[in-house]
PDB file of the backbone (N, CA, C, O) and the ligand in Angstrom, with CONECT records:
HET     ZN  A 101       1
ATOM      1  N   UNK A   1       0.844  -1.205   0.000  1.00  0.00           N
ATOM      2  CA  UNK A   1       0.000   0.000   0.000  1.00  0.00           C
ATOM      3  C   UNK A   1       0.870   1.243   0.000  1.00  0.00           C
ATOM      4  O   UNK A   1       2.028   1.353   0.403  1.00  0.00           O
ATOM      5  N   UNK A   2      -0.017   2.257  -0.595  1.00  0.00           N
ATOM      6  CA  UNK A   2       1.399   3.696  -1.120  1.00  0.00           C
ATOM      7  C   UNK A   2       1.104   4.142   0.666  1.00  0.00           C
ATOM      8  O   UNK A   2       0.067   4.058   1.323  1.00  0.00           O
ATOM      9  N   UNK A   3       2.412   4.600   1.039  1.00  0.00           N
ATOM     10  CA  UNK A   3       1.919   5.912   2.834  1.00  0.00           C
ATOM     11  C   UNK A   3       0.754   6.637   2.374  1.00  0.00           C
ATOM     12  O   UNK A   3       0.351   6.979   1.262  1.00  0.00           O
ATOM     13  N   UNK A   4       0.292   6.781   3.675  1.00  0.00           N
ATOM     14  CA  UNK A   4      -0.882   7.289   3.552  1.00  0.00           C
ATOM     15  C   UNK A   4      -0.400   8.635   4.246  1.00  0.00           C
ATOM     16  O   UNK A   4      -0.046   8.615   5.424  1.00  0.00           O
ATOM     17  N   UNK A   5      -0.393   9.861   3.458  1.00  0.00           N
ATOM     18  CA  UNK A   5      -0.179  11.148   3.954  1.00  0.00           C
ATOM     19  C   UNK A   5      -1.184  12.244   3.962  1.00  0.00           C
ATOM     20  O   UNK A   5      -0.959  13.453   3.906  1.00  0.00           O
ATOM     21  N   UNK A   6      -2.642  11.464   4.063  1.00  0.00           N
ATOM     22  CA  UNK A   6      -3.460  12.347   4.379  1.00  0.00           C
ATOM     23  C   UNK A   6      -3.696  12.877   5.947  1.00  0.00           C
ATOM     24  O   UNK A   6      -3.139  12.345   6.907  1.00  0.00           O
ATOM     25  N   UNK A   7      -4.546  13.931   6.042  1.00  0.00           N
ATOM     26  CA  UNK A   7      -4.818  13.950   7.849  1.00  0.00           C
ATOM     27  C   UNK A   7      -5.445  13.811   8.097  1.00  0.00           C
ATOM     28  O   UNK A   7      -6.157  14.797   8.289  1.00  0.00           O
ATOM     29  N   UNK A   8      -5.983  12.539   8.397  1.00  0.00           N
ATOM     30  CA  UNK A   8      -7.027  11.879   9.134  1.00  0.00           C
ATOM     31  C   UNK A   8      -6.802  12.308  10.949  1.00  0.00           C
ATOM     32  O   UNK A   8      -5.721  12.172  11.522  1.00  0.00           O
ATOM     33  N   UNK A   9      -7.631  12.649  11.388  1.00  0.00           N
ATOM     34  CA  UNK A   9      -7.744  13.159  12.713  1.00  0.00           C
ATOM     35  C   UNK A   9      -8.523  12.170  13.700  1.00  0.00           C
ATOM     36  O   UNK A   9      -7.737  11.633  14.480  1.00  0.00           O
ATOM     37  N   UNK A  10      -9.822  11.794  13.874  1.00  0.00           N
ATOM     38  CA  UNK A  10     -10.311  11.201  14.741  1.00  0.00           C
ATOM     39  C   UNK A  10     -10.928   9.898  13.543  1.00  0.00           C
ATOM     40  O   UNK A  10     -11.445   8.895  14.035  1.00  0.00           O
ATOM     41  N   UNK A  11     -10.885   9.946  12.938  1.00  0.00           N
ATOM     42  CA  UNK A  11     -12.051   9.497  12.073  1.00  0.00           C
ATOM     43  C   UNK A  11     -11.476   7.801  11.590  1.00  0.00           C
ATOM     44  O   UNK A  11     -10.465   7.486  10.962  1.00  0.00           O
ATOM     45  N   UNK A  12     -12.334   7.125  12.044  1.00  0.00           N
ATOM     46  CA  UNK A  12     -12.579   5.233  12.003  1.00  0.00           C
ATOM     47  C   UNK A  12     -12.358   5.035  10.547  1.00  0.00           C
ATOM     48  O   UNK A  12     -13.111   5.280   9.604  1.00  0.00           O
ATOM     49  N   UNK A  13     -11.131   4.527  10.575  1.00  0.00           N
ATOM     50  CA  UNK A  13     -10.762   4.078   9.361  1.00  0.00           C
ATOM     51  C   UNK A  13     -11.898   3.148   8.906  1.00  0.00           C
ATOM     52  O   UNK A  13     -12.464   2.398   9.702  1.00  0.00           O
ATOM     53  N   UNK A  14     -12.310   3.241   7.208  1.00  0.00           N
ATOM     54  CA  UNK A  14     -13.110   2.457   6.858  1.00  0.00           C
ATOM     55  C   UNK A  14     -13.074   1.417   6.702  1.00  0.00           C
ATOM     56  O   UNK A  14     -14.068   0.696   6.793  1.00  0.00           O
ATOM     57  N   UNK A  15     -11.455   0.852   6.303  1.00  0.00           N
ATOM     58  CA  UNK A  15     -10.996  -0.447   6.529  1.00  0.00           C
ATOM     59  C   UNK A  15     -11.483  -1.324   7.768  1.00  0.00           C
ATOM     60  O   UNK A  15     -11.850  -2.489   7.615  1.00  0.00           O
ATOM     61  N   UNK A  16     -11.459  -0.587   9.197  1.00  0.00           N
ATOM     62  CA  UNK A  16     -11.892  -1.517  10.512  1.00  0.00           C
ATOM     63  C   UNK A  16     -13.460  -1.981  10.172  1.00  0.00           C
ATOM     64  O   UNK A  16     -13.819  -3.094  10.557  1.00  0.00           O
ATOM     65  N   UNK A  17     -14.158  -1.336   9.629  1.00  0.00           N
ATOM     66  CA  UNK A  17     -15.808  -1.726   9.870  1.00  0.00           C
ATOM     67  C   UNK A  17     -16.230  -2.366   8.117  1.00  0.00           C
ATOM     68  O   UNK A  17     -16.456  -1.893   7.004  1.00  0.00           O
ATOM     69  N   UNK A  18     -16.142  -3.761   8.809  1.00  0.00           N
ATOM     70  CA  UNK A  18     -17.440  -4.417   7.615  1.00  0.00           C
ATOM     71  C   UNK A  18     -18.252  -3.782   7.382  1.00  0.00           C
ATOM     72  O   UNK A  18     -18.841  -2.992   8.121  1.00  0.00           O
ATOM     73  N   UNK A  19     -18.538  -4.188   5.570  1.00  0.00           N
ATOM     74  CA  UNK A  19     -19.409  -3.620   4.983  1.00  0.00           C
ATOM     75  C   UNK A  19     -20.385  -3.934   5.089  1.00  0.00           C
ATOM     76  O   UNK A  19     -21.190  -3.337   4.374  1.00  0.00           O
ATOM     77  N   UNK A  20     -20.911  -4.973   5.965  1.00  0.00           N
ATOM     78  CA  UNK A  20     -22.082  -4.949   6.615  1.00  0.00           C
ATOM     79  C   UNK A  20     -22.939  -4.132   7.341  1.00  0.00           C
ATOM     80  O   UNK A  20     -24.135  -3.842   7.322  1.00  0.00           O
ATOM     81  N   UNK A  21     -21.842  -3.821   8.057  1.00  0.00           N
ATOM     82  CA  UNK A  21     -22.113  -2.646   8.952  1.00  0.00           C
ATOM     83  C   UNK A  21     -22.548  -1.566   8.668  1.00  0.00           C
ATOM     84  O   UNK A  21     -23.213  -0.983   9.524  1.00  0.00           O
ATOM     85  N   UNK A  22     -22.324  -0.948   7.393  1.00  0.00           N
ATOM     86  CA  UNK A  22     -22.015   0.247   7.172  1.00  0.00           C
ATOM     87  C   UNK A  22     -23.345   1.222   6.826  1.00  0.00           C
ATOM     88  O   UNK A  22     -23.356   1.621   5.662  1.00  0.00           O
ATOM     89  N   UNK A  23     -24.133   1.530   7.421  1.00  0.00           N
ATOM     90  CA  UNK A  23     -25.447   2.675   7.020  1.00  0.00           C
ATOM     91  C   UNK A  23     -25.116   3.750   6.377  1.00  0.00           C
ATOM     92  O   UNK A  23     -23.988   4.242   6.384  1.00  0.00           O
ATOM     93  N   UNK A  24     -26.366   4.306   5.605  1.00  0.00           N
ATOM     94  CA  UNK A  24     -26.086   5.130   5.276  1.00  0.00           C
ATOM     95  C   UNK A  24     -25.963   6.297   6.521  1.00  0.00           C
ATOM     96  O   UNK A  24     -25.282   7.283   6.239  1.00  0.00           O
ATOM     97  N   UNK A  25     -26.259   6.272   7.171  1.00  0.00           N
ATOM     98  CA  UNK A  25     -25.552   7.333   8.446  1.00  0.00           C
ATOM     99  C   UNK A  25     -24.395   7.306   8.810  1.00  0.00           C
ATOM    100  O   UNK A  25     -23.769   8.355   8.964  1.00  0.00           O
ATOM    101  N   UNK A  26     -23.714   5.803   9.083  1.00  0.00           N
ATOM    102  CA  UNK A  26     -22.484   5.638   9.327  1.00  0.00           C
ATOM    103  C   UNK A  26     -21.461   6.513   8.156  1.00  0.00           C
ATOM    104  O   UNK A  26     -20.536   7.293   8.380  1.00  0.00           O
ATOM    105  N   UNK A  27     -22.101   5.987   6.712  1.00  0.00           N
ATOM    106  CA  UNK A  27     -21.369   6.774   5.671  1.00  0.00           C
ATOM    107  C   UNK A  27     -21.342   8.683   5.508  1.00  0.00           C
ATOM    108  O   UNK A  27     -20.425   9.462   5.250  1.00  0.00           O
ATOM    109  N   UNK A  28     -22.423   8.832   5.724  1.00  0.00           N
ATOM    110  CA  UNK A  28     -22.445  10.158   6.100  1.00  0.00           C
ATOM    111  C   UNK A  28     -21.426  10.894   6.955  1.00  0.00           C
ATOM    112  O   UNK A  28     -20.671  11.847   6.760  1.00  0.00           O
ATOM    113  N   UNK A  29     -21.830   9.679   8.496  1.00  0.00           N
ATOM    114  CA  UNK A  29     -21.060  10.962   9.531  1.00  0.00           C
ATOM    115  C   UNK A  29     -19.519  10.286   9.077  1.00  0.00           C
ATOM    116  O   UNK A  29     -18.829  10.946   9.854  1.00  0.00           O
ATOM    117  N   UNK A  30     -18.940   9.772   8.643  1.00  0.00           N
ATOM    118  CA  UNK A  30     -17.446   9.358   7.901  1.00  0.00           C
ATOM    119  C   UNK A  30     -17.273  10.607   7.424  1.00  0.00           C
ATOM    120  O   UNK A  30     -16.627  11.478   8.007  1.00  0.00           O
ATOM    121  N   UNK A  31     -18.093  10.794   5.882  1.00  0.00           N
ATOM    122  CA  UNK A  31     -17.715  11.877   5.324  1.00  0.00           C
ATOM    123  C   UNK A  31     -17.888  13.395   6.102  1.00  0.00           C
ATOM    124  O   UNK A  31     -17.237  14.361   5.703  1.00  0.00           O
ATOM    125  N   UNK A  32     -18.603  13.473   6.970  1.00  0.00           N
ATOM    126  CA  UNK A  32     -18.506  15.386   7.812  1.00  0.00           C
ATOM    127  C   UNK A  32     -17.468  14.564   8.552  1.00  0.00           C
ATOM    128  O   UNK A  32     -16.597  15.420   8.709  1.00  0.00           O
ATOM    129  N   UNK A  33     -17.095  13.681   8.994  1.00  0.00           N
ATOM    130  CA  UNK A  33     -15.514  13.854   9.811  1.00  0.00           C
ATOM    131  C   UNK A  33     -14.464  14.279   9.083  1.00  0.00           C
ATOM    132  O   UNK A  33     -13.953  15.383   9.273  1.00  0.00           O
ATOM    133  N   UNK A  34     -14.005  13.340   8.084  1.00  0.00           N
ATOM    134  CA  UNK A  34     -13.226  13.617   6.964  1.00  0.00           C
ATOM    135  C   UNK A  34     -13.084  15.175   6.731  1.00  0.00           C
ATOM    136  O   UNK A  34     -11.919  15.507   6.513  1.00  0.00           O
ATOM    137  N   UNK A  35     -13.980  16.176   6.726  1.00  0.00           N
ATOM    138  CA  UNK A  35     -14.354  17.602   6.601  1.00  0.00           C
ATOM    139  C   UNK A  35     -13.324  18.014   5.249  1.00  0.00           C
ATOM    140  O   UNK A  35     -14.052  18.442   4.354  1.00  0.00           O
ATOM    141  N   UNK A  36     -12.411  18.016   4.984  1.00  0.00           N
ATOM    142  CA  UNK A  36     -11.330  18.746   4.047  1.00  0.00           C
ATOM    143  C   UNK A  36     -11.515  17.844   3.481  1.00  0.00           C
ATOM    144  O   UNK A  36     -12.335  17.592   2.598  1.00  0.00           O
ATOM    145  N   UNK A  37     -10.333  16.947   4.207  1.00  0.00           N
ATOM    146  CA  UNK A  37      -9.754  15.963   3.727  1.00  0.00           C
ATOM    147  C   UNK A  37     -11.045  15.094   2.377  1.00  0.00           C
ATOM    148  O   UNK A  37     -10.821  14.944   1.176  1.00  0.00           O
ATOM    149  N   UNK A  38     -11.905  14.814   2.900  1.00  0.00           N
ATOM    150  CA  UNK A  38     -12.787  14.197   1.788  1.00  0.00           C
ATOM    151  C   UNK A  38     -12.927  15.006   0.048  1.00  0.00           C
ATOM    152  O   UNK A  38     -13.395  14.606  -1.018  1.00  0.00           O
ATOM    153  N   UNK A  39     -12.369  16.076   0.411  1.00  0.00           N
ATOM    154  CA  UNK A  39     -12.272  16.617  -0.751  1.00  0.00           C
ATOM    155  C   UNK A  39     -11.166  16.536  -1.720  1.00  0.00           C
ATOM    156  O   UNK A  39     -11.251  16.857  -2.905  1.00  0.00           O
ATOM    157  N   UNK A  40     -10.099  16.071  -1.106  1.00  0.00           N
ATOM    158  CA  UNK A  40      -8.816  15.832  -1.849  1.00  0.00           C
ATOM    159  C   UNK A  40      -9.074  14.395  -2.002  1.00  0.00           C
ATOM    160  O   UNK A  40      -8.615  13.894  -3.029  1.00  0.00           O
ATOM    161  N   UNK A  41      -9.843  13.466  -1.029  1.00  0.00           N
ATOM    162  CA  UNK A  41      -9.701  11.787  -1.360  1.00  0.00           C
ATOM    163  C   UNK A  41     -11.031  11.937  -2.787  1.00  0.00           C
ATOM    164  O   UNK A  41     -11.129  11.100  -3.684  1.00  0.00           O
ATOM    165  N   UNK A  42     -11.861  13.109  -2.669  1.00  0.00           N
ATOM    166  CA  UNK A  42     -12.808  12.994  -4.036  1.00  0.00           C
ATOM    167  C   UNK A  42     -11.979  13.049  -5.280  1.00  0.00           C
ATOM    168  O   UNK A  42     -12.089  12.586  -6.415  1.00  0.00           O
ATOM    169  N   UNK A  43     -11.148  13.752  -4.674  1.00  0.00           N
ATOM    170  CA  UNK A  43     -10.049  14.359  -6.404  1.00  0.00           C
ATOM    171  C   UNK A  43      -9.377  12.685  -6.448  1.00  0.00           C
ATOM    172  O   UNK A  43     -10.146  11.848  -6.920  1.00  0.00           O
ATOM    173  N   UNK A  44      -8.574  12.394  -6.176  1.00  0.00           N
ATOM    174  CA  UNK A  44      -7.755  11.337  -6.116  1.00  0.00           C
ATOM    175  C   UNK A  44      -8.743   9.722  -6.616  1.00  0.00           C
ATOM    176  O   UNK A  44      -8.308   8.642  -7.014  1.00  0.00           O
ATOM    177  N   UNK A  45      -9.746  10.048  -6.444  1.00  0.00           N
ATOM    178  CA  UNK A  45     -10.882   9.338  -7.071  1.00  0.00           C
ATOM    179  C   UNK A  45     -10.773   9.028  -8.060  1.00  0.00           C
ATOM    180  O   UNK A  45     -10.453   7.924  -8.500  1.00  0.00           O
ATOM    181  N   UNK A  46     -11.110  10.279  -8.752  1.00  0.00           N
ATOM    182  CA  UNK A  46     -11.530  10.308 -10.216  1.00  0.00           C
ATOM    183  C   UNK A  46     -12.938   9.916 -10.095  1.00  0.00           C
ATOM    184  O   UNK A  46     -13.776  10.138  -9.222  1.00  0.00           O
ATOM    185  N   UNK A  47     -12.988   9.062 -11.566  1.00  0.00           N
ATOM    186  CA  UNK A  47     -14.747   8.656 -11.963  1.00  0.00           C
ATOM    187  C   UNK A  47     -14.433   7.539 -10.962  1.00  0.00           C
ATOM    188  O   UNK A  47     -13.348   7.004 -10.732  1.00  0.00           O
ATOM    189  N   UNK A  48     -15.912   7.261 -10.299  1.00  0.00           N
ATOM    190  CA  UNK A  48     -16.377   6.108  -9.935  1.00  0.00           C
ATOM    191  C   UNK A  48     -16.830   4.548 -10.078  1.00  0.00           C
ATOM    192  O   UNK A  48     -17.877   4.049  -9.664  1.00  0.00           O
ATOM    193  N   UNK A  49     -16.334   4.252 -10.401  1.00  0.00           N
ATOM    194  CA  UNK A  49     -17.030   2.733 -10.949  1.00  0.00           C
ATOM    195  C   UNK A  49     -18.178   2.446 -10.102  1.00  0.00           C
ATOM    196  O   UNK A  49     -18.152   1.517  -9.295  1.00  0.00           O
ATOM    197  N   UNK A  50     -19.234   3.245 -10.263  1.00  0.00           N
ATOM    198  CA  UNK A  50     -20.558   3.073  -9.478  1.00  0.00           C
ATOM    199  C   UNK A  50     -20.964   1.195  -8.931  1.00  0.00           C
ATOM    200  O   UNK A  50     -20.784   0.528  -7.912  1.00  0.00           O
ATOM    201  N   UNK A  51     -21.483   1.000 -10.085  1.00  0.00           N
ATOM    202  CA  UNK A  51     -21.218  -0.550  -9.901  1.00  0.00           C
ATOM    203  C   UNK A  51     -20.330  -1.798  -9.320  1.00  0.00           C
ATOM    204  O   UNK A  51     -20.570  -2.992  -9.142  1.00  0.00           O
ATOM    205  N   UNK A  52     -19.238  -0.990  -9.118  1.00  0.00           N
ATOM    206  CA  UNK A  52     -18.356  -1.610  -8.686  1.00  0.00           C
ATOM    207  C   UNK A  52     -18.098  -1.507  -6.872  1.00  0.00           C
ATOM    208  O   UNK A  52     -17.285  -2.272  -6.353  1.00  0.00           O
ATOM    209  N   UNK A  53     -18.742  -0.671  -6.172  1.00  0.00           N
ATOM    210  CA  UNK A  53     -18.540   0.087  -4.997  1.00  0.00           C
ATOM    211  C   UNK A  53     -19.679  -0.801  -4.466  1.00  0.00           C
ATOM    212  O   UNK A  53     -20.590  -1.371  -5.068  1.00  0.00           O
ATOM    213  N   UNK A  54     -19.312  -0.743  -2.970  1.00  0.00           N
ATOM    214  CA  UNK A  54     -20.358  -1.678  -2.145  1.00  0.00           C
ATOM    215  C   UNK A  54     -21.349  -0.870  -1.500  1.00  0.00           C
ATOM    216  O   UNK A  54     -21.439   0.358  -1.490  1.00  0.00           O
ATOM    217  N   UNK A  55     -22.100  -1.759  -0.948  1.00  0.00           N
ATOM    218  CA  UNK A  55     -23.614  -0.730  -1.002  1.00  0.00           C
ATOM    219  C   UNK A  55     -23.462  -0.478   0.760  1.00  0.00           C
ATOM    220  O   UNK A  55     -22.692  -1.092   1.499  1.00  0.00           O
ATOM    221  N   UNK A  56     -24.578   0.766   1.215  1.00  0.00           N
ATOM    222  CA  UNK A  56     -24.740   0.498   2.436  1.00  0.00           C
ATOM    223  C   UNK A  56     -26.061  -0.594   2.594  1.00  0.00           C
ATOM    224  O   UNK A  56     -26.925  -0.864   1.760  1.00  0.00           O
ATOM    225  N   UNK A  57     -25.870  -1.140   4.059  1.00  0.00           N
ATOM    226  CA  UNK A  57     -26.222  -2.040   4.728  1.00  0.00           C
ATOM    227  C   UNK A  57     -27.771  -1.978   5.041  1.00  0.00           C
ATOM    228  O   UNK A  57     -28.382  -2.974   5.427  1.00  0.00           O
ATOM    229  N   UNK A  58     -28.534  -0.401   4.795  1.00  0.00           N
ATOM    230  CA  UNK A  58     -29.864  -0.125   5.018  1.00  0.00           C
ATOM    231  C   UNK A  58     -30.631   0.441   3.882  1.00  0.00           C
ATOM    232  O   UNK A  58     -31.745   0.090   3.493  1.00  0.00           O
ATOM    233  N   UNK A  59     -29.806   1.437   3.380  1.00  0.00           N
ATOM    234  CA  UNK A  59     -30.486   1.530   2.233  1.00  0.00           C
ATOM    235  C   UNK A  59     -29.665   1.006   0.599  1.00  0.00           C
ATOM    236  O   UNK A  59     -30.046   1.435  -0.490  1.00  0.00           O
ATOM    237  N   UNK A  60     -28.817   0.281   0.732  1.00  0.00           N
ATOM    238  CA  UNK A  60     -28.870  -0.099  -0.384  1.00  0.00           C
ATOM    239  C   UNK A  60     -28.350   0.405  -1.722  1.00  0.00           C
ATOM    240  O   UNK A  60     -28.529  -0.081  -2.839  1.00  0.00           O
ATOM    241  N   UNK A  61     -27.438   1.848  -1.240  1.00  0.00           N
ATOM    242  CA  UNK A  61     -26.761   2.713  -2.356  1.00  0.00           C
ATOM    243  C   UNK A  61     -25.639   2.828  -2.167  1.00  0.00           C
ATOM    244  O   UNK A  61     -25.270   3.396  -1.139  1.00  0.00           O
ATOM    245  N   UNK A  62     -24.662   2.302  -3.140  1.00  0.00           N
ATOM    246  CA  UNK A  62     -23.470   2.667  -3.151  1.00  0.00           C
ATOM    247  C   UNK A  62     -22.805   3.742  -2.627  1.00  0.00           C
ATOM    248  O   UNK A  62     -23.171   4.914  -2.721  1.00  0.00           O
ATOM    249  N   UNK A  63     -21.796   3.322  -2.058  1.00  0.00           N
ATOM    250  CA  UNK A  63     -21.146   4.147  -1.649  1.00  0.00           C
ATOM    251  C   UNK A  63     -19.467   4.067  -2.199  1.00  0.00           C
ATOM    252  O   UNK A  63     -19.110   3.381  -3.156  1.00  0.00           O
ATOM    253  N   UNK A  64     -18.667   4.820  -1.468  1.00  0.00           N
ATOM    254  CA  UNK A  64     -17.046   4.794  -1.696  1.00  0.00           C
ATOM    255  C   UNK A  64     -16.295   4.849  -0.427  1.00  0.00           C
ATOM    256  O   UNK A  64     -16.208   5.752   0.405  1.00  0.00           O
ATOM    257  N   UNK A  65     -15.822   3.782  -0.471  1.00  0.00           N
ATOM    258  CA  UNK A  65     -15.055   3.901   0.802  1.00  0.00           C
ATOM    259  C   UNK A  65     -14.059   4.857   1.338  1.00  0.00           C
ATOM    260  O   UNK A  65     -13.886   5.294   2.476  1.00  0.00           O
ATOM    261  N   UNK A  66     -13.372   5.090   0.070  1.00  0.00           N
ATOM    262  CA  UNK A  66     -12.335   6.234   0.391  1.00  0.00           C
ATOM    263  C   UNK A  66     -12.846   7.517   0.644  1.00  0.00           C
ATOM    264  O   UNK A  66     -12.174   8.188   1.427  1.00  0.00           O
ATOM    265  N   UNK A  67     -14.080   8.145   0.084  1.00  0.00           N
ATOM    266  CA  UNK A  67     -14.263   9.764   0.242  1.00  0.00           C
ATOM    267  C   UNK A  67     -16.156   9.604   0.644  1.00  0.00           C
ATOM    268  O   UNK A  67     -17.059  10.440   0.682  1.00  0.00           O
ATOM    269  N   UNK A  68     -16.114   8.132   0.884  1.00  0.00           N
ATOM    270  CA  UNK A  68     -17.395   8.538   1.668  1.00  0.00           C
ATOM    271  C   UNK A  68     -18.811   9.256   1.441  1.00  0.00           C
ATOM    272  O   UNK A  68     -19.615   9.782   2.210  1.00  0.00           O
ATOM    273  N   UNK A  69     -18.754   8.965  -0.543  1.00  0.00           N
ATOM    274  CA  UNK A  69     -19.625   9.605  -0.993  1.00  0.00           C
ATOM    275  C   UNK A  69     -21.005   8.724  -1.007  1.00  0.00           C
ATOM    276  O   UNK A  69     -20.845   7.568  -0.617  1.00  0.00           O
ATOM    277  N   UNK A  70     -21.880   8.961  -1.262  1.00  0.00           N
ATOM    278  CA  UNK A  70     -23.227   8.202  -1.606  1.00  0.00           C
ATOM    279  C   UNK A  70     -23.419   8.765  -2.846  1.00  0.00           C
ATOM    280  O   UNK A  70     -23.234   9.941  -3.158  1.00  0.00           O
ATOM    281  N   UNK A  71     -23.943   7.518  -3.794  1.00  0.00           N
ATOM    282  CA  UNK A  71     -24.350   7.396  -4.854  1.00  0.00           C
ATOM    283  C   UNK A  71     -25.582   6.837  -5.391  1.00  0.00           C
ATOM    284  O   UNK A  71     -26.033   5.692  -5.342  1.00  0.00           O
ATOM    285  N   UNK A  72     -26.136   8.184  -6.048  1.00  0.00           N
ATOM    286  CA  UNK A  72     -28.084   7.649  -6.000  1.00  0.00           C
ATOM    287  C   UNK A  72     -28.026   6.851  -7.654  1.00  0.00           C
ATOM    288  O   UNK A  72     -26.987   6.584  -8.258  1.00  0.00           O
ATOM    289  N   UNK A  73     -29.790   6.518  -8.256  1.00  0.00           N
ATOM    290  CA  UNK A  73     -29.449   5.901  -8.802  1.00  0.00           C
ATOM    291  C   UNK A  73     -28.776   6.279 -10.702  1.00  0.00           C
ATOM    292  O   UNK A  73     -28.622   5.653 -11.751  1.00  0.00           O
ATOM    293  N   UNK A  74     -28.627   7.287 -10.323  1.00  0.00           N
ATOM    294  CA  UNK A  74     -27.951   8.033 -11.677  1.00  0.00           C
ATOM    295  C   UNK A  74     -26.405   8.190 -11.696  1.00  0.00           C
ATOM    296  O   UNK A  74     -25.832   8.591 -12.709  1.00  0.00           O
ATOM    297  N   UNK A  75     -25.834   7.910 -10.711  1.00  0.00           N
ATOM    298  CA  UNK A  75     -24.531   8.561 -10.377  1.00  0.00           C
ATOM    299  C   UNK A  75     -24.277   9.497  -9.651  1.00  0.00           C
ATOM    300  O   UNK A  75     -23.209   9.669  -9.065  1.00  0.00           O
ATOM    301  N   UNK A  76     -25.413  10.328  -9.607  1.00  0.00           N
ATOM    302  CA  UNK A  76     -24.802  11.672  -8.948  1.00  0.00           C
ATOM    303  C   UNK A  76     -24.459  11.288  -7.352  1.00  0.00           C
ATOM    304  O   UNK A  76     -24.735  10.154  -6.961  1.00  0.00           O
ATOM    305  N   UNK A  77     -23.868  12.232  -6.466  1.00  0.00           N
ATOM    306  CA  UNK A  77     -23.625  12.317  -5.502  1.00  0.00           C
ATOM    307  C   UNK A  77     -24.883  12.724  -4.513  1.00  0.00           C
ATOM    308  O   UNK A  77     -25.333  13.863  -4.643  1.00  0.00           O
ATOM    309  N   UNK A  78     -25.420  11.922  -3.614  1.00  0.00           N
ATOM    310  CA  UNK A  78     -26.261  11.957  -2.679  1.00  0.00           C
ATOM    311  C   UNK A  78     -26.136  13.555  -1.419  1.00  0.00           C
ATOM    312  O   UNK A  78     -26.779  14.576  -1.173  1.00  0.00           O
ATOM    313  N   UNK A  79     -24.594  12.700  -0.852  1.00  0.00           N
ATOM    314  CA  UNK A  79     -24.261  13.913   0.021  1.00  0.00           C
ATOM    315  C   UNK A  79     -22.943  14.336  -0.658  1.00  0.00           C
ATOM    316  O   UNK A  79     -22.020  13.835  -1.301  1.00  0.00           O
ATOM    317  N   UNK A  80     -23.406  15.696  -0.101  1.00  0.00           N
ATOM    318  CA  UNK A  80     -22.524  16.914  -1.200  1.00  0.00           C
ATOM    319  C   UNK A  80     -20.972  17.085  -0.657  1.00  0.00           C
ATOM    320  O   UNK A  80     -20.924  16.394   0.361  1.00  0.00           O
ATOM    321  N   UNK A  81     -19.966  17.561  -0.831  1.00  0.00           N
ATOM    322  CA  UNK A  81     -18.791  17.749  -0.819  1.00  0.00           C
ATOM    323  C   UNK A  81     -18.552  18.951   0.119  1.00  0.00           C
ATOM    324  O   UNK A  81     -18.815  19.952  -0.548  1.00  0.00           O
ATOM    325  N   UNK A  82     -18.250  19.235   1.110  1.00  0.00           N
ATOM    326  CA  UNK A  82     -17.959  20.464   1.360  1.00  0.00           C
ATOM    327  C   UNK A  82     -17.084  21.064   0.646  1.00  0.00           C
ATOM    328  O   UNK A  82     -16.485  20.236  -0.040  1.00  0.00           O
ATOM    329  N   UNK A  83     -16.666  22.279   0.450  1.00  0.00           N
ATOM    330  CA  UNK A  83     -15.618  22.954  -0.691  1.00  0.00           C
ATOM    331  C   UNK A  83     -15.511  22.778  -1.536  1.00  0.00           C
ATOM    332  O   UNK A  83     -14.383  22.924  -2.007  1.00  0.00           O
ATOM    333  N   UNK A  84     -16.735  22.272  -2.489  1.00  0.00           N
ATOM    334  CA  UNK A  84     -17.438  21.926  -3.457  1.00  0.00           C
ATOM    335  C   UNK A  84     -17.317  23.024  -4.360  1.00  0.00           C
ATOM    336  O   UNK A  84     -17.904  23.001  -5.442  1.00  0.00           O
TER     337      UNK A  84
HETATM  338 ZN    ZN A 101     -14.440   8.081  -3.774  1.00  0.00          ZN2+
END
């Protein structure tokens, strides 16, 4: 794995919690922790392989593990980016 030189501050690596687990709330409050930072892991993204990303555990919409986005059923982004 490349170092990870982002600044993650308090925030539960997504790696520790099965994707079982994962609500769409859980995914949410990930991404307002993340606060900046989710905006540089959006860039580093790129496009999404929608289909390819695992779903949450309640409702059923993709998400991204790295920047913690939700994805409705068009692609677009559910919850928004701060510094958008
Ligand atoms: Zn992402």
């Amino acid at each position: 794995m490349p170092k990870r030189t982002d600044r993650n501050r308090d925030v539960i690596p997504y790696w520790t919690v099965p994707n079982a687990l994962r609500t769409r709330q859980a995914v949410e409050t990930s991404a307002a922790d993340l606060g900046d930072v989710r905006f540089e892991r959006w860039m580093n993204c790129s496009t999404h392989a929608v289909v390819a990303l695992p779903q949450t555990s309640d409702t059923l919409e993709p998400y991204c593990p790295h920047c913690c986005s939700v994805f409705g059923p068009n692609g677009q982004i559910l919850n928004t980016i701060s510094g958008q």
